[in-house]
Every structure is written in C-alpha cells, then in structure tokens.
C-alpha positions, 0 to 999 in steps of 0.5 A, spaced: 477 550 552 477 557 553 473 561 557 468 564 551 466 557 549 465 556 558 461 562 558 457 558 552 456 552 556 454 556 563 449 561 560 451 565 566 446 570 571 453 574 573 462 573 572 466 575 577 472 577 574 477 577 568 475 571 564 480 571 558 484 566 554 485 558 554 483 554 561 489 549 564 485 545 568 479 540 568 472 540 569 471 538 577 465 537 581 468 534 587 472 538 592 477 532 593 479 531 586 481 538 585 487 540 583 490 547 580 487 552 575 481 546 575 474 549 574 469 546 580 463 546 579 458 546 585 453 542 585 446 541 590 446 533 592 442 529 595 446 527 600 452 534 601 452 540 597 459 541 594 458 549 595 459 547 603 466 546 598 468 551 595 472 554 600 476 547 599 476 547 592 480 555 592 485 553 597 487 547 592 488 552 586 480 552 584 482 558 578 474 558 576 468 558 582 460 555 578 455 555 583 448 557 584 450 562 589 452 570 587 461 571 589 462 573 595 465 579 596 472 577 595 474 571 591 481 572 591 485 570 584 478 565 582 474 567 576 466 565 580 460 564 574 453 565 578 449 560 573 441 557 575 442 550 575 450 548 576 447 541 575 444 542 568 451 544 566 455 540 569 455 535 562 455 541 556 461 543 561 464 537 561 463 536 552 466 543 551 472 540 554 473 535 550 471 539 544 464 536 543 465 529 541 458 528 541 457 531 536 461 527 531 458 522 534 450 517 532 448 517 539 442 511 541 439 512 548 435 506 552 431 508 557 426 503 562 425 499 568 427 493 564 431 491 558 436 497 557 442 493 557 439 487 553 436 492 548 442 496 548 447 489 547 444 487 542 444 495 538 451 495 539 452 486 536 448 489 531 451 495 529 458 491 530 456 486 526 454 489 521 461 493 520 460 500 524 465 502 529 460 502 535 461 504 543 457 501 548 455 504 554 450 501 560 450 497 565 454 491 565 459 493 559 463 500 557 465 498 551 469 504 546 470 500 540 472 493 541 475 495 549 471 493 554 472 498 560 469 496 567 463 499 568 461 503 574 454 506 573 448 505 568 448 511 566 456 514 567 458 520 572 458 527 565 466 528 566 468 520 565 463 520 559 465 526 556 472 523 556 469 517 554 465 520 548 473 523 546 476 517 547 471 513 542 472 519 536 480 518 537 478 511 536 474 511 530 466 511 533 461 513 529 456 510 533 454 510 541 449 506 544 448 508 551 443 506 557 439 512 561 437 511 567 432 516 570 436 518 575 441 520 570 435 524 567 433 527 573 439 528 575 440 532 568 448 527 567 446 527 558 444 534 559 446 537 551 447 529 548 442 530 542 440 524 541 439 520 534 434 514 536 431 514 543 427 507 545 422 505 551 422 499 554 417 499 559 416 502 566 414 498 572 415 498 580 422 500 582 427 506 585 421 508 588 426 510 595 429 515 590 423 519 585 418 518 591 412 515 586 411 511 579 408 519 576 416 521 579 419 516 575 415 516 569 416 524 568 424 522 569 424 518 564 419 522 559 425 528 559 428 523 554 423 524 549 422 530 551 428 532 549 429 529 542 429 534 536 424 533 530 430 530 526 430 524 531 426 516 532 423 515 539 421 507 539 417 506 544 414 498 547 407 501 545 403 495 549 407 498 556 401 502 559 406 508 559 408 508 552 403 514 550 404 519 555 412 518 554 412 520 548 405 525 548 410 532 548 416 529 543 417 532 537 421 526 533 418 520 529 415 515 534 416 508 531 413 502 534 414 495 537 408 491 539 405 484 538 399 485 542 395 484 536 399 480 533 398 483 526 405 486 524 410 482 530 408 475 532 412 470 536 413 463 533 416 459 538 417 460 544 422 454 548 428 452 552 432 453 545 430 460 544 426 465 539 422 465 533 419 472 531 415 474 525 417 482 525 413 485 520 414 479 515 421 479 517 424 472 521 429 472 526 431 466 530 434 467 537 437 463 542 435 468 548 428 466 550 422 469 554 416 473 551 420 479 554 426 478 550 421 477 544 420 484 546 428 486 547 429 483 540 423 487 536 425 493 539 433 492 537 430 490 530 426 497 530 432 501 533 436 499 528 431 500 522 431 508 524 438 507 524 438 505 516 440 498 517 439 493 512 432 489 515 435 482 512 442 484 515 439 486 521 435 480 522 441 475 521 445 479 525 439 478 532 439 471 530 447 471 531 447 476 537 448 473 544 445 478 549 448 481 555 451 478 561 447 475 567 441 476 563 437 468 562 444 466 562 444 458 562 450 455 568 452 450 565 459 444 565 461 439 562 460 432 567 457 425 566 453 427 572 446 430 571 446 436 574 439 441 575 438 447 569 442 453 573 440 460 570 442 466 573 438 473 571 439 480 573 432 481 575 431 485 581 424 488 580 418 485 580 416 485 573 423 482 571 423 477 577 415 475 574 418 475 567 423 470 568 419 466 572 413 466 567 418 463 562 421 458 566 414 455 568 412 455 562 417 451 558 418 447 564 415 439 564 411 437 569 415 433 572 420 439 574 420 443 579 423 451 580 427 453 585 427 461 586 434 464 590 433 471 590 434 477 595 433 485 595 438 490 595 439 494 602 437 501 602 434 502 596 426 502 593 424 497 601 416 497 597 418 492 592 421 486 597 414 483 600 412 484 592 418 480 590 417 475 596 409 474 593 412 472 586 416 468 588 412 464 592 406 464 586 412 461 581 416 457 586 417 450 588 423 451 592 424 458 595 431 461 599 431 468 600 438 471 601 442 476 601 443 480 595 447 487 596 445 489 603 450 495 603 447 498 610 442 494 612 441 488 616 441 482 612 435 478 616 431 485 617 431 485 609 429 478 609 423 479 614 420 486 609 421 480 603 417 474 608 412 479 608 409 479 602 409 470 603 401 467 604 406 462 608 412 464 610 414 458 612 415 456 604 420 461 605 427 457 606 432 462 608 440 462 608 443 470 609 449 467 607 448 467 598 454 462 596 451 457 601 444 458 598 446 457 592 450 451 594 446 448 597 440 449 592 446 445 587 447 439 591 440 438 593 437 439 585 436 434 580 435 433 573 429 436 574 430 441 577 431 449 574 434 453 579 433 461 577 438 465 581 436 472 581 437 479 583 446 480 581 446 477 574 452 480 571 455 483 578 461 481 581 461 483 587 457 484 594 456 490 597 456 490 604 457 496 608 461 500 604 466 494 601 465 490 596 467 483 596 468 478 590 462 474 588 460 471 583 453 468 582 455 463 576 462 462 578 459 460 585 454 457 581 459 453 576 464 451 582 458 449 586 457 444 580 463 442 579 464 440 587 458 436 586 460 431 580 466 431 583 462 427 589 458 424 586 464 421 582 468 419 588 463 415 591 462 412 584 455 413 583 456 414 575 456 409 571 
C-alpha cells in the first residue's frame, strides 16, 4: 500500500508532514504490537483509549500517527492523519493493505441473537457441496477454503480479517460466509465489506450489558441492512417482530423465510430423527431438529437461491448437511448399557434455552423426564439470568445450575442472580463445579432421561479470571458416560 491509497481510505481532516512513496510497516491499533515504520491507528475503546498510546507507538518506530486528535506541535519524523472517526477506518485500512481481497470476493453476512452459526454452517456446506471454493467465518469455525483455523471471535478483529480475506483469494475463494455480530456492527470492524447477501435471523433478549436497551441493539444490527447496495438480497425471518423495521432504510431486494401462515413453507415433520420441510414446493429433509432449525434451513435454502444456486441441488445438499458444532448436538457412545439422551446446545439467551427446551419437551414421551444444566456468563448481559432461571424451571424436571464461564464474577453470586427467576428455588439443585453437574447428572440418568447441557455448546474452554482452562462439555459428557457403563459392567448388571 502506498500513502495515496492510505489517504483514500482515511479520508482525512488534516496530514501532518511529507506522506510520499510505498509504506513498509503493517496496519496496528495496538500499542504493544507495534513495531518500525508500522501505521498505529488510535482508537477510543471502551475500556482504554489507544491515543493514551501513542507516545508508545512513536518510540517503538510507529512512522504514521491516525487518531481523532489534530498533531501535536511537534511529531518527529511521524507522518499524524487527523481523521473523524479512527474506528471507522480502521477496516478500509486494513483491506487497503492487503489489496482489497474483498473485492474479488461474494460476501454473505449472518446477523441475529440466535441461529448465525448454523445459518452461516450450513451456506457454507451448501456452497461447498455444490462445488465452490467457499470460506467460513463465524463463531465456532475460521475456515479458508477446506483449512479450519481457531476461531477467536464472532465477528474477527479488521486487520486478522483482512488477512484472512487475503489468504482465501491466494487459495482460490470466490465466496465468504461470514457472522456479524452487533458489536462488530457498532463497533464499525466490517466497515467497507460490501455485502452481496445479508440475512436476519431474529432479534431477541442478550448483550444488553453492552447496547444498554433492545432499540440499541436492534439499531446495531440494522447498520448491515442499511449498508447494502441496491444490487444486494437482504433475507429477513419475517415472523420475527423486528423484520420490518431492520430492513425499513435498505436499499437491496428484501426476500423472505416464513411459515407463519403456512402458504409458501411448512414444516412436515418434525421428530428426534429431524426435519422435513416444504419450502415453496420444495422438500428438504434434515437431520437437525427443533422449529427453530426449520427456520435455520429455510433461511439457508433462501440465502442460497439469492446466491443463484440450483433450489433442487440446494435442497439435496441441506438434507445432507450437518450443521455447526455444539448446536442440538447428540452425545452419544457405544455401550451395551442404556445410557440417558445427552444433547448439548450453545444456547445462552433465553429465546435459544426456550428453543431447545420447547423441541425437547416436545419430542419426549411421557415417561421421559428432562434434566436442565446450564449457567450464565460472568460479566456480561446480568438481566437475562433469573429469565433463564424461570425457563429452566418451566421446562425442566431436574435442573442443576453451574458454572458457566464466570470470568470475573463469583460463581455462586452468578448463581443466586439465576435462582431468582425460580418460583421454587429449592428445585434448583446446584454444583458450581460443571464437570461434576454433568457427571452427576450422567450417573444419576436413565434410559428416560434427555439431559440438555447448555450455555458452551461447541467451546473448549472455561473462562475463569482471565485464563482459560480445557473444558469440554461433550468430551466430559462422553467420558462421563463411558466410566458410567464401565461401572455398570463391573458389577456385572448387563446382560
């Protein structure tokens, strides 16, 4: 990149000094990875502001200064852009130095509370399956092309997605499907992506600690569809009550998933086994169950049509596809022994926890009984946890409430906040420690018994003042189960 194609992507109030030639350093907005001739970019956090840095950035070499702030009187050998908004171009920074990939690139983006990875998982399997050279970004994969890469946030930090974006041009990419958070979206980090397909999944209760109210949130949201260009598709769930207002400013095509009235897309069937869906005359079989997943694959089959996919080649392919990681996903091992019906689920919102507890209930028999183990996420949205705690109780036979990743936050503190949204408070059984939950619930379930671990889904971690240590729920589910038909065994109770 050179400085002409900097000062384009800055659009500048005012440049201090002699901005000439090709620039030698990388793209940084963070003082501590700053090394010579790098461009810092400082930007207003919420928790620092990086122009407390910029000193920092100067002594370690920084050979160009982007901040909200006019220079100083003197900036040494540093060229300083005064810009309005370093966030904003922060991203068009980032792709100008890795020579705009986007551009060369269909770009598919998923926003919502719930259902963006699965929607987004299941584009990209489609797209794949059908022959393109696809890239996945989102929540629980990074994939560039058929490389999966760990994945750090829903919506990735501009300068390692433009990398990335760079990285699947020079492996052949001619498509990204890609999680938007709203944070990301308030946080302007796809600020210059230019969209060919948006889609809306829903809007519902979560990361009110961050947007402060639900019209904050959905604002947050609705920057994506505000952004799209006349020659874009925005899919919207048009059943969700925000639908119309998210897409009352864009200026794309706005196609629709619906089967409120059941005219155009109906659900056939829906059972333990999966889903069958009519989808304007179309079937779809799925393995994936649950009416919210009815809506998951509906909106992937749309996304995909706006793509130009073939409906009938796009319809084979859903029946085929697997879904994401941790989402409904079954826990299951190979024993003589009859084990309880482990599923474990991502959900940490109300709306997904009440999803996935209305698909249980209804798809078990009577003489099964649910067993609920869930927790709450430490230092973030505190007004969703009694909510949970009500529908876990509402849904439940059996409810244990643990630890979820507490970060900062008192395990038991998190837990009381969760018990208050119980009628009866003592249905709550509670074990901070989660390996120990979900053991327990293991060796204490049956045949009957379906036991819904929520909240981590696909994560491998726990997040406990600042470290994360390994935790996996289906590997301490499965191991669980393993020691169980190992005892059961032992003591010779098989036949």
């Amino acid at each position: 990149m050179n400085f002409n194609e900097l000062l384009i992507a800055c659009d500048p109030i005012d440049v201090t000094g002699s901005p000439e030639g090709d620039l030698n350093g990388q793209i940084v907005h963070d003082s501590r990875q700053v090394g010579a001739n790098d461009v810092f970019v400082a930007i207003r956090g919420h928790k620092s502001d990086g122009h407390s840095f910029i000193n920092d950035a100067l002594e370690k070499g920084a050979s160009v200064i982007i901040a909200e702030e006019p220079a100083p009187a003197s900036t040494g050998s540093a060229i300083w852009i005064h810009v309005k908004d370093s966030r904003k171009v922060l991203m068009p920074l980032a792709l100008a130095s890795q020579g705009n990939p986007q551009q060369n690139l269909v770009l598919v983006g998923i926003t919502g509370t719930n259902g963006k990875t699965t929607v987004a998982t299941l584009v990209y399997q489609v797209l794949s399956q059908l022959g393109y050279n696809a890239s996945l970004l989102g929540t629980v994969s990074r994939r560039i092309g058929k490389t999966e890469l760990p994945s750090k946030l829903t919506t990735a930090d501009p300068v390692e997605m433009a990398a990335d974006l760079k990285e699947m041009i020079n492996t052949g990419s001619t498509h990204l499907v890609m999680e938007v958070s709203s944070h990301a979206l308030d946080q302007q980090r796809v600020n210059g992506l230019r969209f060919d397909v948006a889609g809306f999944t829903n809007l519902t209760h979560d990361h009110l600690d961050y947007h402060g109210s639900i019209e904050n949130y959905l604002n947050a949201k609705k920057i994506l569809f505000d952004g799209l260009e006349p020659r874009a598709t925005a899919v919207v769930n048009s059943d969700d009550p925000s639908a119309d207002v998210m897409v009352e400013d864009t200026r794309a095509t706005v196609w629709e998933v619906s089967f409120r009235d059941e005219t155009g897309f109906r659900i056939l069937s829906n059972t333990p086994a999966g889903l069958e869906l009519d989808l304007d005359g179309t079937y779809i079989s799925s393995s994936l169950s649950g009416v919210f997943n009815a809506y998951n694959i509906a909106m992937a089959y749309v996304i995909c049509l706006a793509l130009g996919c073939n409906k009938n080649s796009v319809a084979s392919a859903l029946s085929e596809a697997r879904g994401a990681a941790g989402r409904m996903e079954k826990v299951q091992i190979y024993s003589s022994v009859s084990m309880p019906m482990v599923i474990v689920d991502y959900a940490h919102t109300p709306d997904a926890l009440e999803n996935v507890l209305k698909t249980l209930s209804a798809i078990k028999g009577d003489e099964h009984r649910i067993h609920v183990i869930f927790g709450c996420g430490g230092d973030r949205d505190k007004t969703k946890r009694p909510v949970m705690g009500g529908l876990a109780e509402t849904y439940g036979d059996v409810i244990t409430v643990t630890s979820d990743n507490p970060r900062f936050e008192d395990p038991l503190a998190i837990i009381d906040d969760i018990k208050k949204g119980f009628n009866d408070p003592a249905k709550a059984l509670i074990e901070p420690d989660r390996s120990k939950a979900i053991r327990r619930a293991i060796e204490d379930g049956d045949e009957n018994t379906i036991i819904l671990i929520a909240g981590k889904g696909h994560e491998t971690y726990q997040e406990i003042r600042g470290e994360r240590h390994d935790m996996d729920d289906r590997m301490l589910a499965r191991s669980a189960m393993l020691n169980k038909s190992l005892n059961i065994k032992n003591r010779g109770e098989v036949n």
